[in-house]
Structure formats: structure tokens, C-alpha cells
C-alpha positions in Angstrom: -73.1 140.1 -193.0 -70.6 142.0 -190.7 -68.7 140.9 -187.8 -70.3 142.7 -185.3 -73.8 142.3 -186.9 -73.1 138.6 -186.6 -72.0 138.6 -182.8 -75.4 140.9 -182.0 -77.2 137.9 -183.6 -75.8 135.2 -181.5 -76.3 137.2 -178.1 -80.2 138.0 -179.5 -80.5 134.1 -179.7 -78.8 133.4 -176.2 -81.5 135.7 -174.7 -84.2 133.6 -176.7 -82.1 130.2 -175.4 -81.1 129.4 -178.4 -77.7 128.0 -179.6 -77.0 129.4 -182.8 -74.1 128.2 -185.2 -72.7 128.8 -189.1 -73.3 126.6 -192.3 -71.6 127.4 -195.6 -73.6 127.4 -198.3 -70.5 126.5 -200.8 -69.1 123.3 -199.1 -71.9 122.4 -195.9 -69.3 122.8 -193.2 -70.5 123.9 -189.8 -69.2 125.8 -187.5 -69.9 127.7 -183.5 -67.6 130.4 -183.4 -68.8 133.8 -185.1 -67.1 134.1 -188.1 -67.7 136.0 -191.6 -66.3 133.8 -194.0 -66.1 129.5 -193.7 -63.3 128.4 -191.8 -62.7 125.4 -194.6 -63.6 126.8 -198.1 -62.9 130.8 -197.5 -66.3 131.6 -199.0 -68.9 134.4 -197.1 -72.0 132.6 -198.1 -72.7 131.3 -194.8 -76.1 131.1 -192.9 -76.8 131.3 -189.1 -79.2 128.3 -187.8 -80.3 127.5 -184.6 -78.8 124.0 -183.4 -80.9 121.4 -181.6 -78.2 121.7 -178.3 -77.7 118.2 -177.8 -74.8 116.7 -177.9 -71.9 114.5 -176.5 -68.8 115.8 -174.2 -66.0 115.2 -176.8 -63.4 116.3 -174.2 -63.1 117.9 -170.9 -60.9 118.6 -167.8 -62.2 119.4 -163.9 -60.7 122.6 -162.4 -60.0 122.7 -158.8 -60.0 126.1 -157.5 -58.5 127.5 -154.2 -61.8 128.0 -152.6 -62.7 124.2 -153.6 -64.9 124.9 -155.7 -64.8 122.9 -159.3 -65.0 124.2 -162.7 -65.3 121.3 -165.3 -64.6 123.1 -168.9 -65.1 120.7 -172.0 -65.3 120.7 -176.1 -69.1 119.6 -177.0 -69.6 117.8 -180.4 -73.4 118.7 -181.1 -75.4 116.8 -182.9 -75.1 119.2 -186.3 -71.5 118.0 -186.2 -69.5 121.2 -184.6 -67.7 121.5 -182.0 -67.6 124.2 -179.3 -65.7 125.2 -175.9 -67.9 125.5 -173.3 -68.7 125.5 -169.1 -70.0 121.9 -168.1 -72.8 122.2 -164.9 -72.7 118.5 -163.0 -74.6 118.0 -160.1 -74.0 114.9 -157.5 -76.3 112.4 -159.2 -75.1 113.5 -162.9 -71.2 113.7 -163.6 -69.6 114.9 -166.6 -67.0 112.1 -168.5 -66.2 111.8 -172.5 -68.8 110.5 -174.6 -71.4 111.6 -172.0 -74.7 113.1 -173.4 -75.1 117.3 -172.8 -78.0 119.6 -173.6 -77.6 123.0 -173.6 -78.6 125.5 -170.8 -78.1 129.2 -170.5 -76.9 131.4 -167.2 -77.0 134.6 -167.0 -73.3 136.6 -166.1 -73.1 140.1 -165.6 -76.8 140.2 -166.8 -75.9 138.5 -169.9 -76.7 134.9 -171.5 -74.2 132.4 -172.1 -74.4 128.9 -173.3 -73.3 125.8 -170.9 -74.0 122.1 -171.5 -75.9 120.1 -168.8 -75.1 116.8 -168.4 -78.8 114.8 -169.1 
């Protein structure tokens, strides 16, 4: 699989609300970010799945903009076992800390889909 056929995949599965992610087929490591060959073992046989998107905040940070609004921006560890950099939504009666449980969510930018993590 190429690069750019591999990125057209994982935007095809954000319109379908799906979290995709990468398994090599040589040593079993998983990974989020697109990438043609395994991060750990150098080897191309990987294979796009589609992850459950539950998982636990491993780490964030809250960003407080001029217009005081706040961005909080975390790592997720899903429950596959990678990790990913992603946009955390709260709400008043749900706030984000470490170790909290997440679900994924997409929203739409620039009439695009993007994964974020809800806190549930």
C-alpha cells in the first residue's frame, strides 16, 4: 500500500466514524499515525483495522486562549494499545483529567471529519 492510498483510507473511515489504526503482521505492534512500513520492526506487512475508540486520557494539557475560550489537547491510549494526539471535548458536568475514560467522536472542519475523544 502507498502513502497517499493509506491516508485516503483513514479520511474514507472518518466520514464512516470510524477510528482506523495499523497492525504489523511481522511483530503485532500497533500504531495511529499513517505509515507504510512498522515503526518497531521496519517491515510493510501492515494491516489497517478499525479500533473500538475507547480509551483512557494518558496525558493532556488545557489551553487558554485570548478570547477565553479552552482547548484541552491530550495523548489517548485506546484500548488496542496505541496511542494518539488528539482534541479533548469536556462539557461542565464531564471534565477531562489522566486516567479518565474517552470515546471517540468526530467533527466536521472545513467540511472534513476528524477524530476527538469525548470524555464518557
Amino acid at each position: 500500500m502507498k502513502d497517499l492510498e493509506l491516508r485516503r483510507k483513514y479520511f474514507e473511515m472518518f466520514e464512516r466514524n470510524e477510528l482506523p489504526f495499523l497492525e504489523c503482521k511481522r511483530c503485532g505492534f500497533r500504531f495511529y499515525y499513517p505509515r507504510i512500513i512498522c515503526p518497531r520492526c521496519k517491515s510493510s506487512d501492515i494491516e489497517l483495522k478499525v479500533s473500538s475508540g475507547l480509551g483512557k486520557i494518558f496525558a493532556m494539557t488545557r489551553i487558554h486562549k485570548k478570547d477565553g475560550n479552552i482547548i484541552t489537547y491530550g495523548i489517548v491510549e485506546l484500548s488496542e494499545g496505541f496511542r494518539m494526539y488528539s482534541n479533548i471535548i469536556e462539557d461542565e458536568n464531564k471534565k477531562a483529567d489522566i486516567n479518565e475514560s474517552v470515546k471517540v467522536v468526530f467533527i466536521e472542519i472545513n467540511k472534513m471529519k476528524y477524530p476527538a475523544f469525548k470524555v464518557i
